[in-house]
Residue frames as a rotation matrix with the C-alpha (Angstrom) as fourth column:
UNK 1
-0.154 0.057 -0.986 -11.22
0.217 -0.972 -0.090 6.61
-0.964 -0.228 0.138 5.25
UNK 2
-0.259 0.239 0.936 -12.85
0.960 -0.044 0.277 8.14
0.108 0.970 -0.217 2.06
UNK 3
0.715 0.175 -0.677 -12.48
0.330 -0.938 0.105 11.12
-0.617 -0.298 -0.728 0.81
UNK 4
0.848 -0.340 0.406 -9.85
0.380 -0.143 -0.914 14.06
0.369 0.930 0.008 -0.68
UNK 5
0.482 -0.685 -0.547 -7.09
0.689 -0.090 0.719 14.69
-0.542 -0.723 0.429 0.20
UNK 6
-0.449 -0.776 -0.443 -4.89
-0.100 -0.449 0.888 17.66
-0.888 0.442 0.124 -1.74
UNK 7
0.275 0.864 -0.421 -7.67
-0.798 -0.039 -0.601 16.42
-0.536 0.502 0.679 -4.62
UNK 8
-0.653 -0.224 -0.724 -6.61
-0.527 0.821 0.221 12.98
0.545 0.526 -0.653 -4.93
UNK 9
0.106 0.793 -0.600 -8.76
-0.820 0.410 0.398 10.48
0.562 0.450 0.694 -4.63
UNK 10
-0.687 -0.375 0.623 -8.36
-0.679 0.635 -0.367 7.62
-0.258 -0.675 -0.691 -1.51
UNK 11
0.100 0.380 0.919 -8.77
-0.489 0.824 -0.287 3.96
-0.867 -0.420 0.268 -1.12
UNK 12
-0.747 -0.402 0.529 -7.12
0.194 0.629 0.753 3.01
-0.636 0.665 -0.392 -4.83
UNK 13
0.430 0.896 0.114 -10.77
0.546 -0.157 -0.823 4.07
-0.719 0.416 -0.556 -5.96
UNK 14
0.165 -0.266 0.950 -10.05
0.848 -0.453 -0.275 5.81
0.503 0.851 0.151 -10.09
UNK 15
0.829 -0.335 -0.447 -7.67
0.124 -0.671 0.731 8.94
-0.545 -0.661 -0.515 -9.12
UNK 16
0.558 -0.821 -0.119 -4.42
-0.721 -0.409 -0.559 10.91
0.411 0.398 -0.821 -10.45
UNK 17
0.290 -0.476 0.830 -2.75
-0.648 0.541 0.537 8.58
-0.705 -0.693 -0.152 -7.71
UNK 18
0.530 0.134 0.837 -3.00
0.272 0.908 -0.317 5.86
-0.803 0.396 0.445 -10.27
UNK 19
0.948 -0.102 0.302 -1.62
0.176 -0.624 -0.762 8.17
0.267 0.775 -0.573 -13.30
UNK 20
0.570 -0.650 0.502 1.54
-0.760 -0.649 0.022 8.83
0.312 -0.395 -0.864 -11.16
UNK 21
0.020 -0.609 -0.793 2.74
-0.350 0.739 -0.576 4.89
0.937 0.289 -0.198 -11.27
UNK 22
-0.758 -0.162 0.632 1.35
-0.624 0.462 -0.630 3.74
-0.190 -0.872 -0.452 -8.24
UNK 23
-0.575 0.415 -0.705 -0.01
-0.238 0.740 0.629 0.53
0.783 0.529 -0.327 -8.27
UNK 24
-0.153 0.698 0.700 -3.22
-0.987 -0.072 -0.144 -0.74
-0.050 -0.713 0.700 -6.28
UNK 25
-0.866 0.338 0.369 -4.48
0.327 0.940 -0.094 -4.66
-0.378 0.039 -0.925 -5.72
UNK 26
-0.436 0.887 0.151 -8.10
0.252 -0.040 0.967 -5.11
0.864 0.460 -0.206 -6.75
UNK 27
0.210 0.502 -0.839 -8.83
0.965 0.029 0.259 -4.21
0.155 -0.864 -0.478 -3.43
UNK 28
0.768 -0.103 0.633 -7.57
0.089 -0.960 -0.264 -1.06
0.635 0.259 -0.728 -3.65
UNK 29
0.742 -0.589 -0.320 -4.36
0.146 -0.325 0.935 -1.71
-0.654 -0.740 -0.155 -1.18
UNK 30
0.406 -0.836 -0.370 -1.10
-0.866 -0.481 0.138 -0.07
-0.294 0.264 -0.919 -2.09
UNK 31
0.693 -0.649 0.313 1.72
0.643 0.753 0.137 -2.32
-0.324 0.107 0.940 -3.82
UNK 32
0.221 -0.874 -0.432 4.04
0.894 0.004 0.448 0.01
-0.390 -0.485 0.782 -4.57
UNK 33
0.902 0.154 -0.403 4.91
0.020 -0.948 -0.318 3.69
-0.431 0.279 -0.858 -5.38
UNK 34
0.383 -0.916 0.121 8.51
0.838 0.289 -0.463 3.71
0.389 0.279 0.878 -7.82
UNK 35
-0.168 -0.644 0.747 11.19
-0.064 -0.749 -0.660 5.39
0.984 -0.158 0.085 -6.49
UNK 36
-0.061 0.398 0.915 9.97
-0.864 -0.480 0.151 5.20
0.499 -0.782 0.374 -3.08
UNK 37
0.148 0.320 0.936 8.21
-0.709 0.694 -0.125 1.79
-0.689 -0.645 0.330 -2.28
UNK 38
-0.546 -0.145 -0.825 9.16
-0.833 0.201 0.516 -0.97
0.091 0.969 -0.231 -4.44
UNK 39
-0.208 0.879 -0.429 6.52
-0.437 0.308 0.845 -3.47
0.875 0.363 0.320 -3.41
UNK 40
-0.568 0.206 0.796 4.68
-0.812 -0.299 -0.502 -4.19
0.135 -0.932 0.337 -0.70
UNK 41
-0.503 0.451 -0.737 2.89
-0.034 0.842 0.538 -8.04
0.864 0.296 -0.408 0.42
UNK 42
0.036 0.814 0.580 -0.43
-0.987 -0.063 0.149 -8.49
0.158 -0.578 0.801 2.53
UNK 43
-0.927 0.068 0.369 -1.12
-0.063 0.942 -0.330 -11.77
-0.370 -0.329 -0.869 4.36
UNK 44
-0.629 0.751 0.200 -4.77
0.493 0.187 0.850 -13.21
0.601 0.633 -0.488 3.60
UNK 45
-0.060 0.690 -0.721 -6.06
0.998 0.052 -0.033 -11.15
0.015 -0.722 -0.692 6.64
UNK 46
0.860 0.417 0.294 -5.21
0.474 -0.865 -0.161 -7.83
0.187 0.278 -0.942 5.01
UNK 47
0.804 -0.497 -0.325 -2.24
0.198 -0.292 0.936 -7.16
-0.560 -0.817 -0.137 7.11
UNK 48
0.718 -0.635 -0.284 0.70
-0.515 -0.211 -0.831 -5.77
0.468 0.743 -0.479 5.56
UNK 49
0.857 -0.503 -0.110 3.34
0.510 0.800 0.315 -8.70
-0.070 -0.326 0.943 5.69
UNK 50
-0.104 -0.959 -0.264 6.68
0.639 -0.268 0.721 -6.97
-0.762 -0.093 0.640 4.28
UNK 51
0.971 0.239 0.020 7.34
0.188 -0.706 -0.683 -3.98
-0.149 0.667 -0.730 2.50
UNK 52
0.228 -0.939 0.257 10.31
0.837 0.324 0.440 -3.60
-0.497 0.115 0.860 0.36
UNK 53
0.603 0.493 -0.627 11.67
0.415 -0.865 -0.281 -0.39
-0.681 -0.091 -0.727 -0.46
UNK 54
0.997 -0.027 -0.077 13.23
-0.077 0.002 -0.997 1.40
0.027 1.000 0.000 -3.54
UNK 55
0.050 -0.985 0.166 17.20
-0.947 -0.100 -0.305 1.33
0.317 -0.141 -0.938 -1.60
UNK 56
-0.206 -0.640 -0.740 17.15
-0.307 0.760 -0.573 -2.26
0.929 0.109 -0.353 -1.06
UNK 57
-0.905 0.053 0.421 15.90
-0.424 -0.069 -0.903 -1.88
-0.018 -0.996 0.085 2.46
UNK 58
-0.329 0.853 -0.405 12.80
0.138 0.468 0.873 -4.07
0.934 0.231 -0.272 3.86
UNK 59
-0.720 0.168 0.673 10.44
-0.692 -0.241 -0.681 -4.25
0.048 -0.956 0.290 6.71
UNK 60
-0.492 0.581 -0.649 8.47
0.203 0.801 0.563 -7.36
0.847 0.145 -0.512 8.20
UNK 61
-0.450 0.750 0.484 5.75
-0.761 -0.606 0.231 -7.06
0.467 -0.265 0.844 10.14
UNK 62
-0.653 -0.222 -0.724 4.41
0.038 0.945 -0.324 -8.96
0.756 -0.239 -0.609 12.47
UNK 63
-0.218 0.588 0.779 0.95
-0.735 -0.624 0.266 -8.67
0.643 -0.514 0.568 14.70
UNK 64
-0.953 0.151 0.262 -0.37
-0.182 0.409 -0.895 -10.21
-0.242 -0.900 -0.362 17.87
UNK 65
-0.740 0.596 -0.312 -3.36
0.436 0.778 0.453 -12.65
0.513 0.200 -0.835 17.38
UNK 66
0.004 0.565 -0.825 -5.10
0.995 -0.081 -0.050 -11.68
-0.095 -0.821 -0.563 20.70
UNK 67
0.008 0.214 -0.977 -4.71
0.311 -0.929 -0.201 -7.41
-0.950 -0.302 -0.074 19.95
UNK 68
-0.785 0.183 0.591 -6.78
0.618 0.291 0.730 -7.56
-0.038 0.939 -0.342 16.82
């Protein structure tokens, strides 16, 4: 999705977003927003593997092969 949103800038593409201490791969996914998300790890298929968050709390992730 591309486009504005609120006039920020999507997809990691140059943007205030970036100015406000979130951090982007070279791909432009998220890694991690402070205060909020404290980082965040893709597998090599894009997928978001685990996301760790700024209270210590995590979330793994986990997708069916066959409902790709």
């Amino acid at each position: 999705m591309d486009g504005d949103r609120n006039g920020e800038r999507l997809l990691g593409l140059p943007s205030p977003l970036r100015r406000h201490g979130r951090t982007y791969t070279t791909n432009g996914d998220l890694l991690s927003i402070p205060g909020h998300i404290a980082s965040i790890e893709y597998g090599a298929d894009g997928q978001t593997k685990r996301s760790d968050y700024a209270n210590g709390v995590y979330t793994t992730f986990t997708y069916s092969p066959t409902r790709r």
